[in-house]
N, C-alpha and C positions, 0 to 999 in steps of 0.2 A: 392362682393369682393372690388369693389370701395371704399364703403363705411367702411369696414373692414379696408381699408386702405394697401391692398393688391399690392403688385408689380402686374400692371398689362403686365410687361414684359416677367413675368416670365411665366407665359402661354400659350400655343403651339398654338399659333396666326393663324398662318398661317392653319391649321387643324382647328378652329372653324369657320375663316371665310370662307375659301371655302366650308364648310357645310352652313353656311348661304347664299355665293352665289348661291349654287346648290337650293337651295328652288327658287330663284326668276322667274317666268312664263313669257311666250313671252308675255304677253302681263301686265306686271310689276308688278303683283301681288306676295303674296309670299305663298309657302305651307304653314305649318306648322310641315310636316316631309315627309317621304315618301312615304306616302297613299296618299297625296294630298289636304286635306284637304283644302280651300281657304279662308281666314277669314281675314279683317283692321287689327285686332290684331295682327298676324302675320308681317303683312308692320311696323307697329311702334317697334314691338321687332327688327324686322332685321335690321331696319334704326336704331335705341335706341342704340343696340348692336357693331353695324358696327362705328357708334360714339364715341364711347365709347372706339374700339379698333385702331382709326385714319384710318379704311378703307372705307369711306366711296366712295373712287373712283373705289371700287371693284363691285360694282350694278350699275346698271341700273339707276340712281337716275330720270331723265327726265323720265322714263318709269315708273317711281315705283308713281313718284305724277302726273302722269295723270291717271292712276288707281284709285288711290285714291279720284279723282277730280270726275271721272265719278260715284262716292259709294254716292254721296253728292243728297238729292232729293228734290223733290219741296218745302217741309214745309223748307229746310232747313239744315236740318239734315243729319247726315251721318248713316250708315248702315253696317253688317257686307262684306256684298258683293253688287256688282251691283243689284238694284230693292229692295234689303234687307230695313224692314221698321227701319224707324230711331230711335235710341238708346244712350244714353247718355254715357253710357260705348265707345262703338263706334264714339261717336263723338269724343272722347279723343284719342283714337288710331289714328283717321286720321285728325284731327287736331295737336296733337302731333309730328307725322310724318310730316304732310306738317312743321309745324315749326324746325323740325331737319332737313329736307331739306332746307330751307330757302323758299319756296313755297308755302306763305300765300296768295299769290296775285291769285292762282288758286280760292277760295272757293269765288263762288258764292253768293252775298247779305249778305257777314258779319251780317249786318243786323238784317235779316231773322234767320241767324244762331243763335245769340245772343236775338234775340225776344223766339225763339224756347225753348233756354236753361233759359231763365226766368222765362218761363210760368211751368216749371218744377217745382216751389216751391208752395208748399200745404198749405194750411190752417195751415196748424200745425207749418209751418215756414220750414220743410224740405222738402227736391226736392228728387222728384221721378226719375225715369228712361226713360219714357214714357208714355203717356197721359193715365191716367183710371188706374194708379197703385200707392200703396201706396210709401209713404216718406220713404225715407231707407237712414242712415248714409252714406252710403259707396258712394253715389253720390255727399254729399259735396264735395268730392275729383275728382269726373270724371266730373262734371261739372263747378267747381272755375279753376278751373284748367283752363278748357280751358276760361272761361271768364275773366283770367288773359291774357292769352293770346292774347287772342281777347282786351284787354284794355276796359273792361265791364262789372268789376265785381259790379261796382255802378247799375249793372242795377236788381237787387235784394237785398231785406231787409236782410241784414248781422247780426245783433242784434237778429233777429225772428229765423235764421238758427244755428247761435250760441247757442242760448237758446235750440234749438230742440237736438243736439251734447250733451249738457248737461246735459239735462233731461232721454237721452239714457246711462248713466251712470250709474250701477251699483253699488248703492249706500255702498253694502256690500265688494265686490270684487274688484271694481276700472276700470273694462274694462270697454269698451263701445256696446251698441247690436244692431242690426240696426235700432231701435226703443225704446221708452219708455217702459219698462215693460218686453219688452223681455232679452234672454240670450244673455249676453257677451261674446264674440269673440275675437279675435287676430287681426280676417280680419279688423273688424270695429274699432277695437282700435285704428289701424296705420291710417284709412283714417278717422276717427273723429279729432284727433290728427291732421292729415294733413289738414283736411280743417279748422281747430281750427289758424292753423300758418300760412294761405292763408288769413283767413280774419282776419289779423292782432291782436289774443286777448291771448298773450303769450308775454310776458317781451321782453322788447329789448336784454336782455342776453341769451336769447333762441336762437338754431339756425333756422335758413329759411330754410326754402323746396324753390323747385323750380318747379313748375308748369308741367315744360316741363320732366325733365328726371326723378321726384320723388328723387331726391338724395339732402343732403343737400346742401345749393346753395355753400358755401365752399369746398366742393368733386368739383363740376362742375366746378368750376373757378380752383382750381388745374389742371386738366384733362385738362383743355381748351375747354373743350367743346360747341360747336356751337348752335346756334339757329336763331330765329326770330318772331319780337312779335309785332303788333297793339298797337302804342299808340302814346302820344305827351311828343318826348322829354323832355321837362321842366317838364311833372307831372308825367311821366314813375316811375313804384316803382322804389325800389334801386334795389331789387333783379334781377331786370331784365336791369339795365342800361347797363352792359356789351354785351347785344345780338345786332342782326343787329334787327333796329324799321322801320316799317312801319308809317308812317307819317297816324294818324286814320282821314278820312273823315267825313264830317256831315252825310253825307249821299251817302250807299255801295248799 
């Protein structure tokens, strides 16, 4: 709707957010409806969303990124829940959320995290999800993303990932598939696409994504939407100069 360019006033506010605060658990996590289900991905939609509608003082927030803090495990990585093995998709949800919080400073060995999401890119030049699985488009996006974030996206060969996004192209049709050779998708289009505008190789007359909330960075700055991001002032991209920066250490 944001990006539709829709009033978001006009929307019965008060009845989505109290359905999203009724999700949040004592102990900061959030369902996903009323089965219960507990999943990261859930914490970054309720935070994502709650942003999106100026309530973000309706949760738990100290509650919700020390949950999130505890999903984080020794390689590094985060997880869909406590103990959960670590995931690339998931790393995006609870790095996401700690940045719509402003609570980058919880995550353990930036580092580590950033070493973790490196070693995700294959011989083929695309990044996997998790160790011992093949290159899949759609992680260009759950991984740049957060090594945007993180001020780290130099720490994988951009040029080798681009090529792989490309060659996933459908040469008949135009979509992109999660791979070379395979069938084209919608899903892989937008995150091909999106990591195609992450790692800088679309005109400057194109617009920016934003790492953080997926929405063009022009929607975000409209909305005024909040964040926080690792890096050093003077060489911070543009897209992200507006967020609160983390001053990035040599060594986390």
């Amino acid at each position: 709707l944001a990006l539709a360019k829709y009033d978001l006033k006009q929307l019965p506010t008060e009845e989505i957010v109290t359905f999203i605060v009724s999700l949040q658990q004592p102990d900061g996590s959030f369902a996903g409806d009323q089965w219960g289900e507990i999943d990261t991905r859930f914490s970054y939609c309720a935070l994502s969303a709650l942003s999106l509608l100026s309530s973000m003082d309706r949760v738990d927030v100290p509650k919700a990124v020390e949950y999130i803090a505890s999903c984080q495990n020794l390689d590094g990585g985060f997880g869909s829940m406590q103990g959960a093995e670590s995931h690339a998709g998931q790393v995006f949800c609870c790095v996401g959320a700690l940045s719509i919080a402003k609570s980058l400073h919880v995550i353990r060995h930036p580092d580590l995290l950033g070493w973790w999401l490196a070693e995700r890119q294959c011989d083929s030049g695309g990044l996997n999800g998790r160790p011992e699985k093949q290159a899949d488009v759609c992680y260009s996006w759950w991984i740049l993303s957060v090594l945007s974030i993180l001020g780290r996206v130099d720490w994988i060969n951009r040029d080798r990932l681009a090529s792989f996004i490309a060659k996933a192209q459908d040469p008949d049709d135009g979509g992109i598939a999660d791979r070379p050779d395979d069938m084209p998708d919608i899903f892989h289009t937008f995150f091909g696409l999106s990591g195609l505008c992450l790692l800088g190789k679309f005109p400057d007359s194109y617009r920016k994504i934003d790492p953080v909330y997926a929405l063009p960075v022009d929607i975000v700055k409209e909305h005024g939407l909040g964040a926080q991001v690792i890096g050093d002032k003077g060489t911070i991209e543009p897209r992200l100069a507006h967020y609160d920066i983390i001053q990035r250490k040599n060594k986390c």
